[in-house]
C-alpha positions as CSV (number, residue, x, y, z in Angstrom):
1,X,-138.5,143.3,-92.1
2,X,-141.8,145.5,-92.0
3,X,-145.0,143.7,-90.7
4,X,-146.9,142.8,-93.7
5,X,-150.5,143.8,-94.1
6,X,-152.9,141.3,-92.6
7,X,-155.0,141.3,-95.6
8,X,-152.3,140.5,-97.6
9,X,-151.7,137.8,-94.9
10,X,-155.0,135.9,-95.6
11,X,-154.5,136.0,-99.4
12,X,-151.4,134.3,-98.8
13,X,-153.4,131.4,-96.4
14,X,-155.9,131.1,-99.4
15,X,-153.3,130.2,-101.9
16,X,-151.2,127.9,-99.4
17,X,-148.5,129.9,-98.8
18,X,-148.6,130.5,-95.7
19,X,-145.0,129.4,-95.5
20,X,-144.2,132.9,-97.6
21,X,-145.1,134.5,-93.9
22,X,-142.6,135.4,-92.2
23,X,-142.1,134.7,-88.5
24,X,-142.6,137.8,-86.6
25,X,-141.0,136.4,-83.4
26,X,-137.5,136.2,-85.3
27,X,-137.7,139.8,-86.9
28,X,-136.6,143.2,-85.3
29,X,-136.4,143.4,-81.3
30,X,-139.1,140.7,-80.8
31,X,-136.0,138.5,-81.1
32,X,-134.8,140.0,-78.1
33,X,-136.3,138.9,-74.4
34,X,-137.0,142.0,-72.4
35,X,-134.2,143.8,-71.3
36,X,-132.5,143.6,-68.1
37,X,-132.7,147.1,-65.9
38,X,-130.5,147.1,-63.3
39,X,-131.4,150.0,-60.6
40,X,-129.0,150.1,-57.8
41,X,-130.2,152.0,-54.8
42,X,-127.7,153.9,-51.7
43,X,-130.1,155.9,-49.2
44,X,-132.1,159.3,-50.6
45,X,-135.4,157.7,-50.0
46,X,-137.1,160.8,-51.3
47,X,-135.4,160.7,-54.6
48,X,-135.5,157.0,-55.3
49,X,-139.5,156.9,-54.7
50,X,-140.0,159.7,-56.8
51,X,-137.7,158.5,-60.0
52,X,-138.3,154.5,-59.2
53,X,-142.4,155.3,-59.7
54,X,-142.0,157.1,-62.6
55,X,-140.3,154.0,-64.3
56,X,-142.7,151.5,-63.1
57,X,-145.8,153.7,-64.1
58,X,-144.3,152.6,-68.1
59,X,-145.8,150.1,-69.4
60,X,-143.2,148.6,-71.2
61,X,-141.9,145.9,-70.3
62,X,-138.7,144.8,-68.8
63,X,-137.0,143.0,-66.1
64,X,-135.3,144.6,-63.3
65,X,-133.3,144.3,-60.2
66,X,-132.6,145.9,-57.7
67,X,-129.9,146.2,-55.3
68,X,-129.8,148.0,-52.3
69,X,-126.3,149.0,-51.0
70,X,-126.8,149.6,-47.2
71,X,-128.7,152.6,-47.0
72,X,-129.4,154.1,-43.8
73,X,-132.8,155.2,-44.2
74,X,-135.8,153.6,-45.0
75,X,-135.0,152.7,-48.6
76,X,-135.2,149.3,-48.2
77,X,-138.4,149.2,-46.3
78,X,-139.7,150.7,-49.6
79,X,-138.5,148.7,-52.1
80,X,-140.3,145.6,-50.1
81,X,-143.6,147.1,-50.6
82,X,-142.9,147.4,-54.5
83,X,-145.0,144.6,-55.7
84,X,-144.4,144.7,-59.9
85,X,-144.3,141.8,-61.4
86,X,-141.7,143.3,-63.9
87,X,-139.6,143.7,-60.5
88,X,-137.3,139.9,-60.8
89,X,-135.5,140.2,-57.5
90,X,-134.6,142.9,-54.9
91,X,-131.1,142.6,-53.1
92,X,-129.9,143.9,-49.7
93,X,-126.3,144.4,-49.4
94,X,-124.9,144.5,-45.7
95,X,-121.9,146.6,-46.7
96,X,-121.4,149.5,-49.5
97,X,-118.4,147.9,-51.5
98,X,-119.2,150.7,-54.2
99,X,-121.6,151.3,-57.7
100,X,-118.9,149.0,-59.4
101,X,-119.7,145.8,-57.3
102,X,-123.4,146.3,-57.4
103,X,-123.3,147.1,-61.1
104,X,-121.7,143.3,-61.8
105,X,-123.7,141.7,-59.7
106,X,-126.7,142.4,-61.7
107,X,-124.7,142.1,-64.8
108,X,-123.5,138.5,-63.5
109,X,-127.7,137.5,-63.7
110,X,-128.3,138.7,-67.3
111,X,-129.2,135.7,-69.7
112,X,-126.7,136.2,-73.0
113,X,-129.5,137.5,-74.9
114,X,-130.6,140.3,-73.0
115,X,-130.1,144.3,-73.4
116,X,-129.0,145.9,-70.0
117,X,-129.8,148.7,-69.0
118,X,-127.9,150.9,-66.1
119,X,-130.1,153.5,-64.0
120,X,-128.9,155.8,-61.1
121,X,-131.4,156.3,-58.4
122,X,-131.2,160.1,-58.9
123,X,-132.3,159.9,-62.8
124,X,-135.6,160.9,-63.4
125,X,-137.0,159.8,-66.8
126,X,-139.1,162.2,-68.3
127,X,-139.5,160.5,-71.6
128,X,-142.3,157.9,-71.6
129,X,-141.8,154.3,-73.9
130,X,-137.9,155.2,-73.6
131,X,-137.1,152.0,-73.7
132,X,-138.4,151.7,-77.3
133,X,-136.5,154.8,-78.2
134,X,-133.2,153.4,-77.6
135,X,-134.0,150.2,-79.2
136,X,-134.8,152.1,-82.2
137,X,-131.4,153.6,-82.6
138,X,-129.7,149.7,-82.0
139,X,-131.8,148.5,-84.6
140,X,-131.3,150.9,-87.3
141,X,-127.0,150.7,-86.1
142,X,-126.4,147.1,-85.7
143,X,-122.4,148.8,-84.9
144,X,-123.6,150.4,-82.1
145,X,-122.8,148.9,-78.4
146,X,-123.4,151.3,-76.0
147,X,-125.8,154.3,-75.7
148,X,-126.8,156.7,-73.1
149,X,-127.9,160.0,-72.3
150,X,-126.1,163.6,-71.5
151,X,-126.3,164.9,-68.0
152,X,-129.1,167.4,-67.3
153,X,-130.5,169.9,-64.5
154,X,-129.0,170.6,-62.2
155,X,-125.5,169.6,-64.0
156,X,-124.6,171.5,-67.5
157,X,-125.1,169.5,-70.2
158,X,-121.9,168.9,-71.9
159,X,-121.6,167.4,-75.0
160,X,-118.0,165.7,-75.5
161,X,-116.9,165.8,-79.5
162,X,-119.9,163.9,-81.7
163,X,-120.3,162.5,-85.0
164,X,-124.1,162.6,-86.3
165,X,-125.1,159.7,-87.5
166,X,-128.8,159.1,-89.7
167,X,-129.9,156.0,-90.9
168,X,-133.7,155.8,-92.1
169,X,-135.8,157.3,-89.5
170,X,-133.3,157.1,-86.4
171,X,-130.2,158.6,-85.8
172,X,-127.8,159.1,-82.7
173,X,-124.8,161.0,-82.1
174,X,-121.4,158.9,-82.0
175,X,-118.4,159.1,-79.6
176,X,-116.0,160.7,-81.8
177,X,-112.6,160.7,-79.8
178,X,-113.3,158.7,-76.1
179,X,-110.1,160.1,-75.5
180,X,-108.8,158.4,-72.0
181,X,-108.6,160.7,-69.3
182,X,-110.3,163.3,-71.5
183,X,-113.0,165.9,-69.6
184,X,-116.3,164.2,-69.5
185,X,-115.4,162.1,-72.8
186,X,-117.6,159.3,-72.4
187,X,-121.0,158.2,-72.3
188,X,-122.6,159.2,-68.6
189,X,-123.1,156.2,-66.4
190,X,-126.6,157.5,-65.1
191,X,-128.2,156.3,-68.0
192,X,-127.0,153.6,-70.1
193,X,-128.2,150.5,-72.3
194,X,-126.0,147.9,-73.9
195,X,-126.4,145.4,-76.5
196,X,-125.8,141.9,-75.4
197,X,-123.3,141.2,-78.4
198,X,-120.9,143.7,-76.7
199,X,-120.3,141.7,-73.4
200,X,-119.0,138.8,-75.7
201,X,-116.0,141.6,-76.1
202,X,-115.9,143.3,-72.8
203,X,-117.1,141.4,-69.6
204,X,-118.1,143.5,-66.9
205,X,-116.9,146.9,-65.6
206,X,-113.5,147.4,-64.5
207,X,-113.7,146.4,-61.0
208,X,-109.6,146.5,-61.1
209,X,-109.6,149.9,-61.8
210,X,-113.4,151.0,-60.7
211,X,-113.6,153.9,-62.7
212,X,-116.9,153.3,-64.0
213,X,-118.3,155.2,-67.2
214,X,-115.2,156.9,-67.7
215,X,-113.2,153.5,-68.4
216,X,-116.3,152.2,-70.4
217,X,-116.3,154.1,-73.2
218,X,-112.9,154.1,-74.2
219,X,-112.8,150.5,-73.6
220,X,-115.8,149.8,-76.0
221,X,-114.5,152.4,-78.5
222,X,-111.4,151.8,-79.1
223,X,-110.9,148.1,-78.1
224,X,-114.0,146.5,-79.6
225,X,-115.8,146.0,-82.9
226,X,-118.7,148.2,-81.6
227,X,-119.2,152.0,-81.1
228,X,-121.1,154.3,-78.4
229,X,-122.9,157.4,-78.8
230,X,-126.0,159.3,-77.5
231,X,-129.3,159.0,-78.1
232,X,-131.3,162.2,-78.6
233,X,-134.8,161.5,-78.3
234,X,-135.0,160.4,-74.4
235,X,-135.0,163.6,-71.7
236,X,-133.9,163.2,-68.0
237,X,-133.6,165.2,-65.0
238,X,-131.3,164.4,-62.3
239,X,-132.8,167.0,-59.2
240,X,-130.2,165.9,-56.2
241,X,-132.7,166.6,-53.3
242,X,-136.0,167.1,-52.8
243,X,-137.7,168.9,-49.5
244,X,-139.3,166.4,-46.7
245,X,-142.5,168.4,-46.9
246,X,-142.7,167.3,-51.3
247,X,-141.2,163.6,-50.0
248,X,-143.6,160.7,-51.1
249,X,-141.9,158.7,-48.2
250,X,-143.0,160.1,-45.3
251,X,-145.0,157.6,-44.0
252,X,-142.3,154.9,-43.8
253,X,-139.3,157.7,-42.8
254,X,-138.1,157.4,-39.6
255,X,-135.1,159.5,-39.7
256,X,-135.0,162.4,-37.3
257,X,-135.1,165.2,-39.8
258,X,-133.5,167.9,-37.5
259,X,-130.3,165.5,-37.3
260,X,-130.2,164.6,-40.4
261,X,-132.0,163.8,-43.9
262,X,-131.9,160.8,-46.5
263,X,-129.6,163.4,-48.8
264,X,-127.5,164.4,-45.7
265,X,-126.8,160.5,-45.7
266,X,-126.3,159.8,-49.3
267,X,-124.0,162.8,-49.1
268,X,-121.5,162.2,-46.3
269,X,-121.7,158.6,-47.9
270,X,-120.3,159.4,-51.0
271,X,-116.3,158.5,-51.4
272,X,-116.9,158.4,-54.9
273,X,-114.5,161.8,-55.8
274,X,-111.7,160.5,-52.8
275,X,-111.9,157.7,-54.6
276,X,-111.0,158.9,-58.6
277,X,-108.5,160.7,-56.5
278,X,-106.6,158.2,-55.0
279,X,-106.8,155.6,-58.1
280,X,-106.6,157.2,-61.1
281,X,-103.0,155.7,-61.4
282,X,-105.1,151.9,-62.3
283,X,-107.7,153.9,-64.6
284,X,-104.3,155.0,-66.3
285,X,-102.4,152.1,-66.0
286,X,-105.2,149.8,-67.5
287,X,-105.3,151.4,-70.5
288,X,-101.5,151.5,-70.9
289,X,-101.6,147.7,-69.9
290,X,-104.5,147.7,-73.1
291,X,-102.5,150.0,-75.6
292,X,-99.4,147.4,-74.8
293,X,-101.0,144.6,-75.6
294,X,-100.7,142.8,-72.3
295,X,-104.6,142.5,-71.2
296,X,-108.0,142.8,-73.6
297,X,-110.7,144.3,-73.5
298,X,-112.8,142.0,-71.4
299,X,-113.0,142.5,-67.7
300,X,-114.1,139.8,-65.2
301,X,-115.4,140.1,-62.3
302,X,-115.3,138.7,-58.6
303,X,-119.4,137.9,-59.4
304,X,-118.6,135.7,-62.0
305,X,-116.0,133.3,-60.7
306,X,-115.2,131.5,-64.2
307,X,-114.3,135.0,-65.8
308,X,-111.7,135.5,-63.1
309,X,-110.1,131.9,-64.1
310,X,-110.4,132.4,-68.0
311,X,-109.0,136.3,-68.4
312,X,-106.8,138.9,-66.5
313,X,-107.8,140.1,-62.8
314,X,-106.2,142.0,-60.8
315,X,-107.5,140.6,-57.0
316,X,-105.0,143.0,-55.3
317,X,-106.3,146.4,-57.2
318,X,-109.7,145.1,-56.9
319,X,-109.8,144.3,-53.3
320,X,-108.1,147.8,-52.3
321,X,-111.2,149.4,-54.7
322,X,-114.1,147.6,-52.9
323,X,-112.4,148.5,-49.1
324,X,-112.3,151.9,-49.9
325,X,-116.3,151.9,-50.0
326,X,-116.3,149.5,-46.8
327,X,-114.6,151.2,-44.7
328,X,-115.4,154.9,-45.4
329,X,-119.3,154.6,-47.2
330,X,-120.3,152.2,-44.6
């Protein structure tokens, strides 16, 4: 419902029908609380001061958390000194069990009413009120679960098969196919709001299979009543590294930069590929378990105890997924 004019507003008073006013706190997103951004940090100080800044210099307003899995350089000394009021609680993990775990950690704190909002430490958001920008497009699409952005420099952009979609002023592009186990078919996990409605249908993320964005999409398009797609009004870069001498860390670094630097570290840290290698068999056999009828949609998770009582988890494939960070990323 559009604002109505505040003259029109004391006209209404005059006459005594005031109760003809609507009750802005109940109309568009203002029925919403502000969202839920979940920023999960592992080592490359440099980056992480640099992208983090830029999204507390917005002043929207949000409510974020942040979990630090076990870096090894002074990322965590950093995020102590961050003293935002928007910033709701800041985490220290003592072992790397993976992006997976950290991701439904946070999720396992959002209040039912909330948006959340997934960031990877290495996205740089170039847009400023994003936040609003996405909001736009779930407003105008009330069918629309899950949005994100494409990848961007240094990566190609790649742009999986769309379907435009207009309504009004706002307008998206729609996951046409999410086809599983399809090349980059799927809405990127580096940058990704979802509507609270959707976790009535799907949980968390597939800790049983741990394949991240790539089991998301497919799982919210063709398993649930809602839809994903892109938004095109929000820019990002993802730079992978940036030079000591540029760092805005180098006060609290104590690494010994002719050993080894933060992106050295995030870099021999990262099992991520070994990992898709040696489980794509669950990412597969999930979905074959879906298509047969013999699990849903929703996925619990080991940070929300109940779930894992009320729906399907596998403890086994789960456990195997979170030792292959903590014992190789660790």
């Amino acid at each position: 419902m559009k604002e109505i004019d505040s003259a029109v507003k004391e006209i209404l008073k005059i006459y005594g029908l005031s109760g003809l006013i609507p009750d802005e706190q109940k109309t568009g997103s203002a029925s919403y609380p502000p969202p839920f951004i979940s920023y999960i940090t592992f080592n490359r100080l440099g980056l992480t001061i640099k992208n983090l800044n830029n999204i507390l210099d917005s002043d929207e307003d949000f409510e974020m958390h942040i979990i630090d899995c076990n870096s090894k350089d002074n990322t965590w000394d950093y995020i102590n000194s961050l003293q935002d009021k928007r910033i709701k609680s800041k985490t220290q993990f003592k072992l790397n069990l993976g992006p997976i775990y950290a991701a439904n950690f946070n999720l396992a704190k959002r209040r039912p009413d909330q948006y959340f909002i997934a960031i990877d430490s290495d996205v740089y958001i170039k847009t400023k009120n994003w936040i609003s920008r996405f909001m736009e497009v779930f407003e105008a699409f009330p069918d629309v679960g899950l949005l994100g952005v494409t990848r961007d420099n240094p990566y190609p952009r790649h742009m999986p098969p769309i379907i435009p979609k207009i309504s009004g002023n706002a307008a998206y592009l729609e996951l046409r196919d999410a086809q599983i186990d399809g090349i980059m078919d799927f809405i990127p996990g580096s940058l990704q709001v979802l509507r609270p409605e959707l976790f009535t249908e799907i949980g968390y993320w597939s800790e049983e299979n741990g394949y991240g964005d790539a089991e998301l999409s497919p799982r919210v398009t063709h398993y649930t009543s809602f839809k994903a797609g892109f938004v095109t009004t929000v820019e990002i870069d993802m730079t992978q590294s940036i030079g000591c001498a540029q760092c805005q860390g180098q006060e609290i670094c104590t690494l010994n930069k002719s050993d080894q630097t933060c992106y050295m570290l995030s870099k021999k840290s990262n099992v991520n590929d070994s990992f898709a290698s040696k489980f794509k068999w669950k990412y597969l056999e999930t979905f074959k378990e879906l298509s047969e009828g013999n699990r849903t949609a929703y996925c619990a998770s080991i940070s929300d105890p109940v779930s894992i009582v009320e729906h399907k988890y596998n403890m086994v494939w789960a456990s195997e997924n979170f030792e292959h960070y903590i014992s190789r990323s660790n």
